[in-house]
VOGU-3710 file (C-alpha; in Angstrom, 3 decimals, decimal comma):
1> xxxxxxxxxx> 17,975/-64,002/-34,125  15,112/-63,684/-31,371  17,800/-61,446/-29,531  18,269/-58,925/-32,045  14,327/-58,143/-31,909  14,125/-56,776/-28,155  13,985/-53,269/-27,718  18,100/-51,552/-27,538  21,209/-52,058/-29,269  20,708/-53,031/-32,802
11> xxxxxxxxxx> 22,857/-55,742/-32,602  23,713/-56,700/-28,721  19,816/-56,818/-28,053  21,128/-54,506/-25,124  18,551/-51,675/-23,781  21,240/-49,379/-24,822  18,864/-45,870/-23,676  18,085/-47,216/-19,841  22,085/-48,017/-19,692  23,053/-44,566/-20,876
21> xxxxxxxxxx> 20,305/-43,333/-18,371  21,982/-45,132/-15,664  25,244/-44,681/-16,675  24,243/-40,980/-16,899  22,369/-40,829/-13,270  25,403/-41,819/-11,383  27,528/-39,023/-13,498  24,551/-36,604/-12,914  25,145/-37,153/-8,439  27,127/-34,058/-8,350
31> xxxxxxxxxx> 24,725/-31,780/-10,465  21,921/-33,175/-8,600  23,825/-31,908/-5,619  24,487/-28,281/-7,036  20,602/-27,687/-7,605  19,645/-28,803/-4,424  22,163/-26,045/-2,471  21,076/-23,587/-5,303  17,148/-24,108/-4,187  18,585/-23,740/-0,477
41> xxxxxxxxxx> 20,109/-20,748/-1,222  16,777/-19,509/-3,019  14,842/-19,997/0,067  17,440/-18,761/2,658  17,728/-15,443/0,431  13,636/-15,316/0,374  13,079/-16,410/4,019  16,086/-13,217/5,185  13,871/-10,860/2,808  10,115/-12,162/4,035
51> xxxxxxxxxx> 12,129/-11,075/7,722  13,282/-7,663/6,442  9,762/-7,226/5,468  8,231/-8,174/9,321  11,059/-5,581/10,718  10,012/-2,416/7,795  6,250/-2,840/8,884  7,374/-2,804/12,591  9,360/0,314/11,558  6,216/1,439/9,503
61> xxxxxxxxxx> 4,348/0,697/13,037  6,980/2,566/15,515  6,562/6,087/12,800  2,846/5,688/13,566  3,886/5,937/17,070  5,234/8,913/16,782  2,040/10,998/16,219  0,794/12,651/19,036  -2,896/11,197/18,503  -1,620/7,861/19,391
71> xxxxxxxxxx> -1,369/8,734/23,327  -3,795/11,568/23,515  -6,584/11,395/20,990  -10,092/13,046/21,664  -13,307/12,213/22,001  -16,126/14,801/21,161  -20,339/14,836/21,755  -22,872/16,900/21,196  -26,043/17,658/22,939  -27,448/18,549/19,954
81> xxxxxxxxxx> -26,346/16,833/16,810  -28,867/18,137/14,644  -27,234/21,565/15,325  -23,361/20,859/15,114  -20,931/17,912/16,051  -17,416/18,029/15,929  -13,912/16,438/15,668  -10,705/16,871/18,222  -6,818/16,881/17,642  -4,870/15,830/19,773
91> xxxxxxxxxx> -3,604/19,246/20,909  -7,502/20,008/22,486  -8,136/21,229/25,614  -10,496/19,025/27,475  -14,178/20,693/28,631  -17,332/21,608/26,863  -17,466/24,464/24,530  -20,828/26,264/24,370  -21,896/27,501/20,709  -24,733/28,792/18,770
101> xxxxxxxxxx> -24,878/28,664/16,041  -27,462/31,904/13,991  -26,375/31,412/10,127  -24,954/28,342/7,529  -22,896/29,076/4,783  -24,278/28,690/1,704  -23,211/28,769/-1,921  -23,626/31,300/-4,301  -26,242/30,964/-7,648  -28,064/32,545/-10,524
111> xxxxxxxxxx> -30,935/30,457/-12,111  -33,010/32,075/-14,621  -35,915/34,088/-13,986  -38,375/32,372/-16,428  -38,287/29,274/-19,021  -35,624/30,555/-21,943  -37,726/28,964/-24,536  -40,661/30,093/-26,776  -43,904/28,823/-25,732  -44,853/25,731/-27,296
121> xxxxxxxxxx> -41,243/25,647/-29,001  -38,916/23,961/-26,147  -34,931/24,040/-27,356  -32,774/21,422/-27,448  -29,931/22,065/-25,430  -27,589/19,700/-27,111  -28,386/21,634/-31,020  -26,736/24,368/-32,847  -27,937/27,908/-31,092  -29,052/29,009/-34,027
131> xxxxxxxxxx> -31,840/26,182/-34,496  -33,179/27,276/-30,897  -36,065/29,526/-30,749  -35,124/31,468/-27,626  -37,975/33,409/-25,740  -35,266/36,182/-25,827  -32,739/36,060/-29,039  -28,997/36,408/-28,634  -26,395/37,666/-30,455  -22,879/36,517/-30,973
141> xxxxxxxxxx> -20,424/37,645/-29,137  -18,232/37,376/-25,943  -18,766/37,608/-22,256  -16,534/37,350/-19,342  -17,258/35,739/-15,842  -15,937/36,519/-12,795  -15,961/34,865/-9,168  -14,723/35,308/-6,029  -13,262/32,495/-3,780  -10,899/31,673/-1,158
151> xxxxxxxxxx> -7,948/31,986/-3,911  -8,885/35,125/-5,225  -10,524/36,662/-8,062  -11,185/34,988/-11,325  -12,265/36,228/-14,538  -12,429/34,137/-18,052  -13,911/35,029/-21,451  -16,417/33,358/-23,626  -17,749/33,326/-27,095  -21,239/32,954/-28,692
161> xxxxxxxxxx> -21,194/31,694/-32,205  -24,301/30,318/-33,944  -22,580/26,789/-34,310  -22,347/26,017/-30,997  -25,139/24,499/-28,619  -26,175/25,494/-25,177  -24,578/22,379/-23,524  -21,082/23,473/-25,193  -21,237/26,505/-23,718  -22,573/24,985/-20,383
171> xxxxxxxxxx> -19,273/22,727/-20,723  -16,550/25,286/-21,470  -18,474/27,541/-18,295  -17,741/23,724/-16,195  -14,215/23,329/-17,466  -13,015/26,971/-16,751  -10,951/27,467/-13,619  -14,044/29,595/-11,795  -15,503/27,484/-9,212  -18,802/27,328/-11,166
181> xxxxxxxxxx> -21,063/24,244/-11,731  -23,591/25,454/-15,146  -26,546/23,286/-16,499  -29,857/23,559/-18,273  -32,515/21,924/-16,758  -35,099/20,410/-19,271  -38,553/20,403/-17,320  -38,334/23,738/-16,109  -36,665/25,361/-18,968  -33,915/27,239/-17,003
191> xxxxxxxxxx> -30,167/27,418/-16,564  -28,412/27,677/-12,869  -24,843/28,489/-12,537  -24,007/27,590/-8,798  -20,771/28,110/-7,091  -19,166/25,172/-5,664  -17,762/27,054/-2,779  -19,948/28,553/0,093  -19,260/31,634/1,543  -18,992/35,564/0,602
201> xxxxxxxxxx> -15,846/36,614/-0,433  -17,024/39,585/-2,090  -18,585/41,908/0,591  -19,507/44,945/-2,187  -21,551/42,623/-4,498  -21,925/39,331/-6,077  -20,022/36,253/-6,281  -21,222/35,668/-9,731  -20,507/38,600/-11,676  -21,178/38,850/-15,743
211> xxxxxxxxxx> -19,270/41,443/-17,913  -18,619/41,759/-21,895  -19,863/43,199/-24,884  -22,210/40,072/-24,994  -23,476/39,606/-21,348  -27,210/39,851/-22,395  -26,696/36,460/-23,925  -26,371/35,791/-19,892  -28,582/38,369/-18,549  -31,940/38,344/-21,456
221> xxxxxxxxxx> -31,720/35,112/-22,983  -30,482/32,899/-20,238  -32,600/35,390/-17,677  -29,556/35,314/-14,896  -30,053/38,224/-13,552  -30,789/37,528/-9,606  -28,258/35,806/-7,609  -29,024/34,213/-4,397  -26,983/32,730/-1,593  -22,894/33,445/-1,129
231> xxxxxxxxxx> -23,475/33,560/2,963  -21,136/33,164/5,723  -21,684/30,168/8,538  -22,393/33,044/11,710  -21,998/31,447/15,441  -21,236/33,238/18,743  -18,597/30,901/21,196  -19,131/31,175/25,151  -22,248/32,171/25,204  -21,796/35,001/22,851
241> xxxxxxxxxx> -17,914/36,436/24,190  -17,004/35,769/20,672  -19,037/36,406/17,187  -17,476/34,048/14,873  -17,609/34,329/10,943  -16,645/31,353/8,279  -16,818/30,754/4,854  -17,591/26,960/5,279  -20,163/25,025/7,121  -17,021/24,510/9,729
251> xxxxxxxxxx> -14,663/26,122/11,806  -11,417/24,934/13,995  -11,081/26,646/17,429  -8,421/25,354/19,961  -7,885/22,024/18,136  -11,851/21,356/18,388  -13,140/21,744/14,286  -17,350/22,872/14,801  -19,045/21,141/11,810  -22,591/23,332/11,576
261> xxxxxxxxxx> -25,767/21,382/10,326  -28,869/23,516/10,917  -29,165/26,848/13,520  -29,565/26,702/16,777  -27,801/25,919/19,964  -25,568/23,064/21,485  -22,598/22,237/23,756  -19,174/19,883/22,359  -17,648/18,288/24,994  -14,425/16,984/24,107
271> xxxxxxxxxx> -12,461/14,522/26,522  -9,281/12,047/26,606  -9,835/9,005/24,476  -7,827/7,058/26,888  -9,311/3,061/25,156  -7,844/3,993/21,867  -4,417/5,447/23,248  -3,777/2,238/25,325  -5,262/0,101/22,335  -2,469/2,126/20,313
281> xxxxxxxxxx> 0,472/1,330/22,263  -1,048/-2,093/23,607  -0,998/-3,036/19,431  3,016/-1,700/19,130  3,680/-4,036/21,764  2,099/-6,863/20,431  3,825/-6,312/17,248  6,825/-6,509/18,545  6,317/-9,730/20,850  5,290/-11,039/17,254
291> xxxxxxxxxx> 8,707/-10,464/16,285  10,202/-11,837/18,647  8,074/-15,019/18,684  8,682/-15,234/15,188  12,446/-14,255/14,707  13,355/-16,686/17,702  11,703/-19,603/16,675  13,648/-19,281/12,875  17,003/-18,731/14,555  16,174/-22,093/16,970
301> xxxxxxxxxx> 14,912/-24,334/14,154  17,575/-27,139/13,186  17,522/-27,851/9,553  15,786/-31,456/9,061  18,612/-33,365/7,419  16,360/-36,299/6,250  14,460/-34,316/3,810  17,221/-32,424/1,206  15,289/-30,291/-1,326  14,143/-31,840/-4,563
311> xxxxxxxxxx> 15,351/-31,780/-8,259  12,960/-30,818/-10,591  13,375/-34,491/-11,665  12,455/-35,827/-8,443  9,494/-33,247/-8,711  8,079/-35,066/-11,872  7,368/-38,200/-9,900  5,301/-36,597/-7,453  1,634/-35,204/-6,661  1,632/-30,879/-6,110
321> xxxxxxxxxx> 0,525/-31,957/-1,861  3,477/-34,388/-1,689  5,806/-31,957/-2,927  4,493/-29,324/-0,470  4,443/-31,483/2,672  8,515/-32,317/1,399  9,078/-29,015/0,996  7,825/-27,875/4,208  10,246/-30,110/5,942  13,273/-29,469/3,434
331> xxxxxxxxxx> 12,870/-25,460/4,241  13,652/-25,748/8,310  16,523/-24,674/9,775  17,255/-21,815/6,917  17,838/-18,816/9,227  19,228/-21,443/11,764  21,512/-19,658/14,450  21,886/-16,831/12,238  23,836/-13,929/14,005  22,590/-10,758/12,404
341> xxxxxxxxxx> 19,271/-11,730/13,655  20,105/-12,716/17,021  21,823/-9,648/17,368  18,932/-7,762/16,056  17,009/-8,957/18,546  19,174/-8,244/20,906  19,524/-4,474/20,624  16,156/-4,459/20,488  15,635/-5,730/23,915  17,877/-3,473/24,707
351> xxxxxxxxxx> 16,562/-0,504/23,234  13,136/-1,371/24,953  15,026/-1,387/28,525  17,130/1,877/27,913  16,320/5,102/29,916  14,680/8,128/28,267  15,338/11,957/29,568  12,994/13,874/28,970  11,329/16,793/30,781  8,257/14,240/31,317
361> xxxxxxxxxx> 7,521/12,043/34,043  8,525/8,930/33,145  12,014/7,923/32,192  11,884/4,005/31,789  9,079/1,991/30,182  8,495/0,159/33,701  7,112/3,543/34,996  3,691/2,952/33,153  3,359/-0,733/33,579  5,498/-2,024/30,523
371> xxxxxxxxxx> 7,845/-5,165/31,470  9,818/-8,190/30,302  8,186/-11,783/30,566  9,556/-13,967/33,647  8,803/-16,974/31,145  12,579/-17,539/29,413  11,068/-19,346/26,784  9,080/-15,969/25,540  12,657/-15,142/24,706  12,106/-11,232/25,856
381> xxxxxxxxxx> 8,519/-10,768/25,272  7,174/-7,757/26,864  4,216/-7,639/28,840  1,610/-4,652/30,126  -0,104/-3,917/33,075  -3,179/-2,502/31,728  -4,631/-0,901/34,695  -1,146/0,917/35,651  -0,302/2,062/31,697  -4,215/3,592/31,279
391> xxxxxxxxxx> -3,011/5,527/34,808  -0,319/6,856/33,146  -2,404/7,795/30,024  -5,244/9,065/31,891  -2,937/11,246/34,275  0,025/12,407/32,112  -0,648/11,132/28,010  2,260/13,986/27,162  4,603/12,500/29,312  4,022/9,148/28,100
401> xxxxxxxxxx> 4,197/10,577/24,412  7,422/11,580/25,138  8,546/8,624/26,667  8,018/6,699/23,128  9,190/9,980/20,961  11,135/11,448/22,578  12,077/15,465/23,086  14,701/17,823/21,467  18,137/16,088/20,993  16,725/13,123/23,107
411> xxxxxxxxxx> 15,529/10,301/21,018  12,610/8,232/22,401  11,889/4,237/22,678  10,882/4,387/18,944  13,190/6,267/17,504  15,896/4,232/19,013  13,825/1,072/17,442  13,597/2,184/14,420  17,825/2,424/14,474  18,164/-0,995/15,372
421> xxxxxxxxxx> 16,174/-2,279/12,759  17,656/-0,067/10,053  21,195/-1,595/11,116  19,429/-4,950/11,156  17,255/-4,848/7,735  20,702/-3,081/5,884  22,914/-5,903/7,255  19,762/-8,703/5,945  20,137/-6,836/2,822  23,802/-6,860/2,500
431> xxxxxxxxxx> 23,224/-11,207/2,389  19,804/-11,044/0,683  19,140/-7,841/-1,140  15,858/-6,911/-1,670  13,077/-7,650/-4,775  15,061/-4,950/-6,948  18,258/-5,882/-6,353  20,443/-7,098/-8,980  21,926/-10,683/-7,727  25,943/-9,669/-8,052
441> xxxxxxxxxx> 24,481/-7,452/-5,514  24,431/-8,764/-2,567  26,292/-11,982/-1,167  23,731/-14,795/-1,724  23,107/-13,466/-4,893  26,672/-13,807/-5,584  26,852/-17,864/-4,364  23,682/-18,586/-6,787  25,051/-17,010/-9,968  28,619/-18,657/-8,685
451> xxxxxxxxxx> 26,793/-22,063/-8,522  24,266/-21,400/-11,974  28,107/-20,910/-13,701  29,352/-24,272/-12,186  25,962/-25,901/-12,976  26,249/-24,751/-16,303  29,664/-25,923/-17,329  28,973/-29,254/-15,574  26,300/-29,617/-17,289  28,402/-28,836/-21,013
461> xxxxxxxxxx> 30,990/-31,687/-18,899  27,525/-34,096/-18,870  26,705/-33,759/-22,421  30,018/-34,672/-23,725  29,913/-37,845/-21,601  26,742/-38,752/-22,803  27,872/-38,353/-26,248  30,739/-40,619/-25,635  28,645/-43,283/-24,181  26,543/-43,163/-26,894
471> xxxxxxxxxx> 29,744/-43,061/-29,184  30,803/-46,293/-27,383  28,319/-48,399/-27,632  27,652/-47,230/-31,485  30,941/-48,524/-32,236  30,322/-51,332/-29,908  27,080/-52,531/-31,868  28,847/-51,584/-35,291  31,462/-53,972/-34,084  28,867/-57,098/-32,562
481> xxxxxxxxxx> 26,752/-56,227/-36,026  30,301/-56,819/-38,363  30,948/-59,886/-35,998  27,576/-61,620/-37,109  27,679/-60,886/-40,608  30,897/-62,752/-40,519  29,354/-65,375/-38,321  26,194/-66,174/-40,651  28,611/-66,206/-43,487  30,446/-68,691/-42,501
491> xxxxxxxx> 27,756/-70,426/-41,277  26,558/-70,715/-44,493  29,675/-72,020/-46,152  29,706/-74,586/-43,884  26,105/-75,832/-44,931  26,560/-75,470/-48,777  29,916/-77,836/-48,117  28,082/-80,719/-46,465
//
């Protein structure tokens, strides 16, 4: 009887659950087995995207390359700041350019003459017009604005009514499509409407101009009658060979843009930036030795056979750092001796060494002091000679421009990159698709959805063993339980007899 107590079968005493569990562990091997190459296959697809990724900013990185600023950017300075400075393109001509500069643009404005209010009797902008005691009364009405800008006339219309305050007005003034900033200002009592673009585009008169059957509303109440500014930017180039006009506070001549600050006089010289041009194709070379560190060093990794990745039940068992240092070891050797890579790498290389013929001076990027590493285990790695590629900058940057970009019909070191790692990235995709692709897509994709199916059904396979375990040793205890009924029965005819 002390049998039947212990934790199991009802009747065997048997721990009937951690038999089924066993019984159930060893049937499980093969599903174990399945999740562990479907987690594979979840990193191998992830670790061929996370190296698509490297190759499309090194693709971003080689269209940078192709701007001319990146081998022959400028450097400007002033010997008078105070009076102008000024920015470069790459297109510049080298030398100092003499200006002076004898008017700033400014920006067109009315304010009113006096305080709009009654003495003793301020308004309140933000209340109904007709609660405002107004030094000068209005009358309702409408009114139309005009301007002048760099696109052209504008006119709109706008109405007085008693019901509406001075700020609304100020606001639908704002919101109109006029170039006009409006706004009352409280301690002096006034109203400016200011143009937010300098210049005079209207030679014959103002660059504020009021019109309408209501315009004293403008002109009496609001006092805007005077309007002051709307001037050109004036400087003579050269020491005066050329009077130059402009509507801003800057001007672009030959590639250099003048940026005016005050009058006076000053010379811009603008020179090679040679630092930032080698810096610029020193960093594109480094990029793509990262590449090739990285890329080699995932094709050479052997998988680590002692560490398998881990069921989610072995994961329950085990700390969050555990499970990283196991995972760490379980994810080598994905992208092991994988030939689209290799390959990639390889017309790379190649790409890097191929001849360029252009009208420029150099055809091949040895000629400005760009070669491969002697080391072998660089695995291609290029290398510069800083003194001889800042030669070639210093002497010829167009030259070297082309070299990288190439010229007409030719196509240059980066544009012949930027093949090789569209053929590369496109074949990576073809195996791993990309975060928006669906996974029937794309041939891992196809293996994990292949493998989910097979998990699933063996899984279905699983739970109808487990039922007829449990279905076995049900009938098994129903059978031991019948058995000692039968027992203790006779048992106890055999007692009453004696």
């Amino acid at each position: 009887m002390a049998d039947l107590m212990r934790v199991g079968g009802l009747a065997s005493g048997m721990n009937t659950d951690e038999i089924v569990t066993q019984l159930m562990n060893a049937e499980r091997i093969p599903l174990n087995k399945m999740e562990r190459d479907k987690t594979w296959l979840t990193w191998q697809r992830d670790a061929y995207r996370d190296v698509n990724k490297q190759l499309l900013d090194f693709k971003t990185k080689s269209l940078e390359m192709n701007y001319a600023s990146s081998y022959n950017s400028k450097l400007t300075s002033s010997t008078n700041e105070n009076v102008a400075t000024a920015t470069a393109s790459s297109g510049a001509g080298n030398g100092k350019y003499n200006i002076n500069v004898t008017q700033l643009a400014d920006a067109a404005y009315k304010v009113s003459d006096n305080s709009i209010s009654q003495a003793g009797n301020k308004i309140d902008a933000s209340g109904k017009l007709s609660d405002q005691s107004f030094k000068t009364p209005f009358s309702e009405g409408k009114f139309t604005i005009k301007t002048y800008g760099k696109d052209g006339e504008k006119s709109v219309e706008f109405e007085v009514t008693n019901d509406k305050s001075l700020n609304d007005i100020m606001k639908e003034i704002n919101d109109a499509d006029l170039g006009l900033r409006a706004f009352y200002e409280k301690s002096s009592d006034k109203i400016m409407i200011e143009r937010t673009e300098t210049g005079n585009f209207n030679t014959s008169g103002n660059e504020i101009e009021f019109s309408g059957s209501n315009s004293a509303f403008l002109t009496d109440t609001l006092g805007l009658t005077t309007e002051t500014g709307g001037n050109d930017a004036k400087f003579s180039y050269n020491n005066g060979a050329l009077d130059i006009t402009s509507n801003d506070n800057s001007y672009t001549l030959n590639g250099v843009t003048f940026n005016f600050q005050s009058t006076g006089s000053t010379t811009i010289d603008v020179s090679s930036d040679v630092d930032t041009a080698l810096q610029n194709v020193k960093d594109y070379v480094e990029s793509y030795n990262k590449i090739v560190e990285d890329l080699n060093e995932q094709v050479a990794q052997r998988k680590n056979r002692d560490y398998s990745p881990l069921t989610e039940k072995e994961k329950e068992g085990m700390e969050e750092k555990q499970i990283e240092l196991w995972e760490e070891q379980a994810k080598k050797g994905l992208l092991y001796s994988d030939s689209v890579i290799q390959n990639g790498l390889s017309n790379m290389r190649t790409q890097w060494y191929s001849q360029v013929n252009t009208s420029g001076k150099f055809d091949l990027i040895a000629d400005i002091g760009i070669t491969t590493s002697k080391n072998f285990r660089d695995g291609g790695k290029l290398e510069i000679d800083e003194e001889k590629l800042r030669e070639a900058l210093t002497e010829d940057p167009a030259s070297v421009q082309k070299l990288f970009t190439g010229e007409g019909n030719v196509k240059g070191l980066t544009d012949k990159l930027r093949d090789t790692v569209n053929s590369t990235t496109d074949a990576i995709e073809r195996k791993a698709g990309n975060v928006s692709s669906g996974p029937e897509s794309y041939t891992i994709g196809e293996n994990i959805v292949d493998l989910q199916d097979e998990m699933d059904e063996f899984q279905n396979r699983l739970n109808k063993i487990e039922d007829r375990y449990w279905s076995q040793f049900t009938e098994m205890e129903k059978a031991i339980q019948k058995m000692n009924s039968q027992s203790q029965q006779i048992a106890s005819f055999g007692f009453s007899n004696y």
